[in-house]
C-alpha positions in Angstrom: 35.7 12.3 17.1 34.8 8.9 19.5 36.0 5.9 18.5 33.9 3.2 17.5 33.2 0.6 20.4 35.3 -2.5 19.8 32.3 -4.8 19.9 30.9 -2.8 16.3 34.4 -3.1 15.0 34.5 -6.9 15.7 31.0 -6.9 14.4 32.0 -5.7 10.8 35.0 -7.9 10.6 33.0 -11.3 11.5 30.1 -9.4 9.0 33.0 -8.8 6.2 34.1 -12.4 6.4 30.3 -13.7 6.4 30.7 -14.7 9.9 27.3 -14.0 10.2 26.3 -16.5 13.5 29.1 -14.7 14.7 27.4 -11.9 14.2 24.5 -12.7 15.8 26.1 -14.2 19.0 28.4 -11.3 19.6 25.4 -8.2 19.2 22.3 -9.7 20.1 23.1 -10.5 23.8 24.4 -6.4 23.6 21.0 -4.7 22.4 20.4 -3.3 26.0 23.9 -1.1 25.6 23.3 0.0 22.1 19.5 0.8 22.1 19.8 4.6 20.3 22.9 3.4 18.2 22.0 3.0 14.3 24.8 0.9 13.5 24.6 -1.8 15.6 21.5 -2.6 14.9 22.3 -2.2 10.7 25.4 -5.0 11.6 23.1 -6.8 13.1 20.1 -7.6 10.9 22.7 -7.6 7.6 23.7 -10.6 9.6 20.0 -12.0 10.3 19.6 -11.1 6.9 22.3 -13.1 5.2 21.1 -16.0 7.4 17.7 -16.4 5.8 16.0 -14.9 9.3 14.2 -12.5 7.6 12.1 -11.3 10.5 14.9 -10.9 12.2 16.1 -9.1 10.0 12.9 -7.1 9.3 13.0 -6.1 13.0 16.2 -4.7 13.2 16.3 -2.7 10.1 13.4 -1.1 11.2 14.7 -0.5 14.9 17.2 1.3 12.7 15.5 3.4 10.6 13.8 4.9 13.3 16.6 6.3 15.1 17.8 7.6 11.3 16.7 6.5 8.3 19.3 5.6 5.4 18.4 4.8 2.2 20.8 1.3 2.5 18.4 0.0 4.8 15.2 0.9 3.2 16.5 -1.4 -0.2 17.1 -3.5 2.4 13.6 -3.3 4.0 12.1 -3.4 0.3 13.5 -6.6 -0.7 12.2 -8.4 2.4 8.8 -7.3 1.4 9.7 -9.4 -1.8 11.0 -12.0 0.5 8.0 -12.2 2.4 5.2 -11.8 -0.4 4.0 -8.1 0.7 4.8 -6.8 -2.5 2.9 -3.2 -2.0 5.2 -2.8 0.8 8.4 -3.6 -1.2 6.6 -0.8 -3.7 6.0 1.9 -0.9 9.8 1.4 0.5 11.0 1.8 -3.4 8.7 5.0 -4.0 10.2 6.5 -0.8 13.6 6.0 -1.8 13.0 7.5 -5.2 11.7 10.7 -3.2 14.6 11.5 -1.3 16.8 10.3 -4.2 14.9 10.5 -7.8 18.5 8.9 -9.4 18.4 5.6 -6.9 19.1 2.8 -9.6 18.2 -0.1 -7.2 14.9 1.7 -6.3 13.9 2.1 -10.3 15.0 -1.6 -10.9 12.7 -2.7 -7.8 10.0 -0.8 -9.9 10.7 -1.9 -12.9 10.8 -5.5 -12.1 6.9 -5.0 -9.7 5.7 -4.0 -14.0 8.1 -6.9 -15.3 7.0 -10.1 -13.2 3.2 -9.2 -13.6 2.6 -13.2 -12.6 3.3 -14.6 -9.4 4.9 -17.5 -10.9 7.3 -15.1 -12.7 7.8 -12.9 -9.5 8.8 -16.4 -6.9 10.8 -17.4 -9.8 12.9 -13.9 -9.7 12.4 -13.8 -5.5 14.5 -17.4 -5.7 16.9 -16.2 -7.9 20.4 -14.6 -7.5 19.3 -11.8 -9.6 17.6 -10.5 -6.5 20.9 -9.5 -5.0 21.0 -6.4 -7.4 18.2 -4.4 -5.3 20.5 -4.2 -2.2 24.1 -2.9 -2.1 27.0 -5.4 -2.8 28.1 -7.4 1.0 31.6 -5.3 1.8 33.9 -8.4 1.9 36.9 -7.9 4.6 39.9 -11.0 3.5 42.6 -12.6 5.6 45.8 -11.8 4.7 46.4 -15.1 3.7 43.6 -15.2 1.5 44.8 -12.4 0.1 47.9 -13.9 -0.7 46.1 -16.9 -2.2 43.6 -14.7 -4.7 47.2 -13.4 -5.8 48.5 -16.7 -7.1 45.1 -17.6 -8.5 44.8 -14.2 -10.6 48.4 -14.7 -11.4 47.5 -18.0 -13.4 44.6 -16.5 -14.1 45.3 -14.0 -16.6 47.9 -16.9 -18.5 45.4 -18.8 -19.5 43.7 -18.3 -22.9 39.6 -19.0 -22.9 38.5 -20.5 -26.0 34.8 -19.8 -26.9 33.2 -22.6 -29.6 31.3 -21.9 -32.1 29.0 -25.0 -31.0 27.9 -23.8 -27.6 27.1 -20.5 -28.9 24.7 -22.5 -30.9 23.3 -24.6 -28.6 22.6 -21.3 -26.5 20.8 -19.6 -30.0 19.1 -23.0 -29.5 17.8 -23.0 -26.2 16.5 -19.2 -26.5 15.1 -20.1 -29.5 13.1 -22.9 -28.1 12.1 -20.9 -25.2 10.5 -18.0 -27.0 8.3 -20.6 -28.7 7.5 -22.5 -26.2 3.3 -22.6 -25.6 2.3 -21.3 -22.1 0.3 -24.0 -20.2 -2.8 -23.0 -18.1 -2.6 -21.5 -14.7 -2.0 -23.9 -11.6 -5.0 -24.1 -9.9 -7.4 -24.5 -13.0 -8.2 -27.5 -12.7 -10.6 -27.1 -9.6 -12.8 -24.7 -11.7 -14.5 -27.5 -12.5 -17.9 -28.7 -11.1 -18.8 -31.9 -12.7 -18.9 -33.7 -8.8 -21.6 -30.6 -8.1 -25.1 -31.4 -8.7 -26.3 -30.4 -11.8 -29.1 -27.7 -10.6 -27.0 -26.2 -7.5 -29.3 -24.4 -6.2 -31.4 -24.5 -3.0 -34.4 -22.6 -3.0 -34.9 -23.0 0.7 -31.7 -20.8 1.4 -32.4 -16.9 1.9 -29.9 -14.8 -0.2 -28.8 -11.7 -1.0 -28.8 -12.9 -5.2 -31.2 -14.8 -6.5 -30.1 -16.9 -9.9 -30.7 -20.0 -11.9 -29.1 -23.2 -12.3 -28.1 -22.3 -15.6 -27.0 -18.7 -14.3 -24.7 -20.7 -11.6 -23.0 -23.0 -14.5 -22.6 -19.9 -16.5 -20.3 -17.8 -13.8 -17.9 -20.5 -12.8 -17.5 -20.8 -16.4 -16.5 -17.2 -16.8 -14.7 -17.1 -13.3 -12.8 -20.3 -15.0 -12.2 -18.4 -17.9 -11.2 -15.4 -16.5 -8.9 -17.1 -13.9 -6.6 -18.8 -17.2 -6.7 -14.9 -18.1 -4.9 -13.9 -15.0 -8.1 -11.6 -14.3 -8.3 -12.9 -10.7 -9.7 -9.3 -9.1 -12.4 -10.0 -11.8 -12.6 -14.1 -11.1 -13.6 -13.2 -7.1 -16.9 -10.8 -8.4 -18.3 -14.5 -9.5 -17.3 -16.0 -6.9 -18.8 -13.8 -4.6 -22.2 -14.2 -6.3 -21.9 -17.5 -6.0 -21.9 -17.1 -2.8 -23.8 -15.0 -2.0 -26.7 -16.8 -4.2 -29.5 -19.2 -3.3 -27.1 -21.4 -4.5 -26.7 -25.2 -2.2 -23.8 -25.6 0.1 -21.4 -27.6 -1.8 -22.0 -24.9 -4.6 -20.9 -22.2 -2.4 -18.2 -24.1 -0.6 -16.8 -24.7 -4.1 -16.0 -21.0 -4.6 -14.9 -20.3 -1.2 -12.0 -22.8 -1.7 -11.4 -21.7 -5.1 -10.6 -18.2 -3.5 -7.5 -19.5 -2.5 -5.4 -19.3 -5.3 -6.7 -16.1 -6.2 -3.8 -13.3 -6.4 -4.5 -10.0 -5.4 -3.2 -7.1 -8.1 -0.2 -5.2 -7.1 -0.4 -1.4 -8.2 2.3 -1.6 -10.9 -0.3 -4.4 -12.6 -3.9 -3.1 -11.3 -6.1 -2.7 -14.8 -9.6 -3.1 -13.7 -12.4 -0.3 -13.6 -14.6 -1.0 -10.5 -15.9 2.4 -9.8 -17.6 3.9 -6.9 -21.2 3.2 -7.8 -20.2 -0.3 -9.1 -19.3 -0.8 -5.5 -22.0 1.1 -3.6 -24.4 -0.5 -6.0 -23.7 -4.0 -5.8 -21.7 -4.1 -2.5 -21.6 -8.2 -1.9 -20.5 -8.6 -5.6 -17.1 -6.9 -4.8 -16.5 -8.1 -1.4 -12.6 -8.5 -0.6 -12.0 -7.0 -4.5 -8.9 -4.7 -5.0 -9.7 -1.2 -6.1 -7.7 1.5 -7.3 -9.4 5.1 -6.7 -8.4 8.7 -7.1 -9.9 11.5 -4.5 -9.0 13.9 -1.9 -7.5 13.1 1.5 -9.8 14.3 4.6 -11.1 13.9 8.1 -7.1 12.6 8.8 -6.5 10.2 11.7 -2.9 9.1 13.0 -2.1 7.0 15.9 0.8 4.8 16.4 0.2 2.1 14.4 -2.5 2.9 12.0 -3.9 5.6 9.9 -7.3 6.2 9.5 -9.0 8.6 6.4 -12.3 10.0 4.3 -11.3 9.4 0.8 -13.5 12.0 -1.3 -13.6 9.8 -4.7 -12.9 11.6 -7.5 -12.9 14.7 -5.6 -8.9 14.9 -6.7 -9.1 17.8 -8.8 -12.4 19.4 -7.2 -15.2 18.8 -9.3 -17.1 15.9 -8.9 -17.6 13.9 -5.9 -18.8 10.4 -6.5 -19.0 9.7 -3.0 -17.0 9.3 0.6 -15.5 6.1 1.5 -13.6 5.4 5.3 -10.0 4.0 4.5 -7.5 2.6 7.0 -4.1 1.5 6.4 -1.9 -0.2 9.3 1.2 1.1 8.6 2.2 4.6 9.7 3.9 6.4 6.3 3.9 10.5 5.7 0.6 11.8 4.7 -1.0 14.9 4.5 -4.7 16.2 5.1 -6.7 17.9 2.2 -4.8 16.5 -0.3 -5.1 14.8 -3.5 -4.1 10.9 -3.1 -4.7 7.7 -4.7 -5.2 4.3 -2.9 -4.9 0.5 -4.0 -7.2 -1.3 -1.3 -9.6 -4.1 -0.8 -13.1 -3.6 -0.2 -14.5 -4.6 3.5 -18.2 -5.0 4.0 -18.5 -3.4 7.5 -23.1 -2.5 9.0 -24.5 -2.5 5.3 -21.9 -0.3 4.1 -18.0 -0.2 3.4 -14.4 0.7 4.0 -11.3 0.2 2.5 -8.3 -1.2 3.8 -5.7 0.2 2.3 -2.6 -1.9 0.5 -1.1 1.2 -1.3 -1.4 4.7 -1.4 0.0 7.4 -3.3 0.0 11.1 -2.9 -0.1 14.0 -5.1 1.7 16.8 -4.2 0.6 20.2 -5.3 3.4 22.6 -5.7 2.4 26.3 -6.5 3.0 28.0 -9.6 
């Protein structure tokens, strides 16, 4: 059995104490000798990691996972997704895991959290939070010996002391839970721009050529909705108004007024997708659902896979073989395990493209058929 070089060793010891520039400064100048070696680069983006560089740390992980994948650095992988907003991502890493290992507890909580933290306020809230720390293993933590000694004497005294509990700060905390569940939930951030009082009051301009052609009163009557839906949290929903907004022969302010409203739109993850766009919804009324998040069942065909991207006819509603509601090109940039002729499901944002469409895939699932 080789020994391990002594730059890892001294690599895990400055990692144990949470030496992590250390770290960093030892390795990094070393990639060139340790290109094909899984651990070095695992010591070495815990320790980007731990500094806050998360695309440092993203990069090394992922150097490391493709000389051998480990499910350590996957939860690893999946909570920078969090860190870094790509939630489907985060949700694709987590699904993995749960297929090599069905019993991975972080993995399930990941999961379980995506259906928790259905708002983005509630999701940066948990993403800023310690309790973020449960997805990944626990940091190994190597001690001096004189710290060692130290913990001693503290435990020692430790376990002398009697902790008294009142009866008045359990109350206050009965208090503060009370006063929290009852607390009235204040509009949405953002709302406020929904409204269009500096617009002029007809908004239209019936010299501009459109693909929708609408009233002023129509015009009044969908940023009302979008508003309303928006406080809703129906934001997939919000952008269909938007986009006949702007696609209408409404005047230029008008439609620069939903353009910038797009921005606080938030895109549905797949743990929280609940809207019913279908196929003909979509080939029917294509500039209505521009950039609108869909979530489709059908089978896999026509399979294209190059480096850096996959390419794929999805056969809608063709997942059990019976009806075909029509063919749709998908494309997702990230290179995951697929198979051809399949049954699959896909979470992805429609893209006009020549009259027609495409999706570009955020999530996809595959089914599996196993014979009897």
């Amino acid at each position: 059995m080789s020994k391990k070089p002594k730059v890892l060793r001294k690599g895990l010891l400055h990692l144990g104490r949470g030496e992590y520039s250390q770290v960093i400064g030892l390795l990094e100048s070393k990639i060139p000798l340790f290109l094909e070696n899984k651990e070095f680069y695992t010591i070495l983006a815990k320790a980007f990691f731990y500094t806050g560089d998360y695309s440092g740390a993203k990069l090394y992980f992922e150097r490391g996972q493709k000389i051998v994948w480990d499910t350590e650095s996957s939860l690893f992988l999946a909570v920078l997704g969090l860190k870094r907003r790509d939630f489907n991502s985060s949700l694709r890493i987590w699904l993995d895991i749960l297929d090599e290992d069905p019993k991975n507890i972080m993995a399930k909580r990941g999961l379980a959290l995506l259906k928790k933290y259905s708002s983005m306020d509630d999701l940066e809230n948990f993403i800023h939070s310690k309790k973020i720390n449960k997805l990944i293993p626990r940091k190994k933590i190597i001690l001096a010996k004189s710290t060692i000694s130290i913990l001693s004497i503290i435990i020692l005294i430790g376990i002398t002391s009697i902790i008294t509990v009142k009866m008045n700060f359990i109350d206050s905390i009965k208090l503060k839970l009370f006063s929290d569940a009852v607390s009235v939930v204040e509009d949405r951030s953002g709302l406020g721009e929904f409204e269009i009082k500096s617009l002029k009051n007809d908004f239209i301009d019936y010299s501009n050529e459109s693909v929708y052609s609408f009233t002023g009163a129509q015009i009044e009557d969908y940023f009302k909705m979008a508003s309303k839906l928006f406080n809703e949290g129906k934001d997939n929903k919000v952008r269909t108004y938007l986009n006949l907004i702007k696609y209408s022969n409404s005047n230029n302010p008008t439609k620069q007024k939903a353009e910038h409203l797009e921005q606080y739109l938030i895109d549905p993850m797949w743990t929280n997708y609940s809207d019913d766009f279908t196929y003909s919804d979509v080939i029917n009324n294509l500039y209505k659902y521009e950039k609108c998040i869909i979530k489709w069942k059908g089978k896999l065909s026509n399979l294209d896979i190059s480096d850096k991207k996959i390419k794929f006819s999805l056969l809608v509603g063709y997942d059990k073989g019976k009806i075909l509601e029509g063919v749709v090109p998908v494309e997702l940039n990230e290179n995951i395990k697929i198979q051809d002729n399949l049954p699959i499901e896909v979470l992805g944002r429609v893209i006009i493209k020549d009259d027609s469409f495409y999706l570009e895939a955020l999530t996809v699932m595959q089914y599996i058929i196993k014979d009897k």
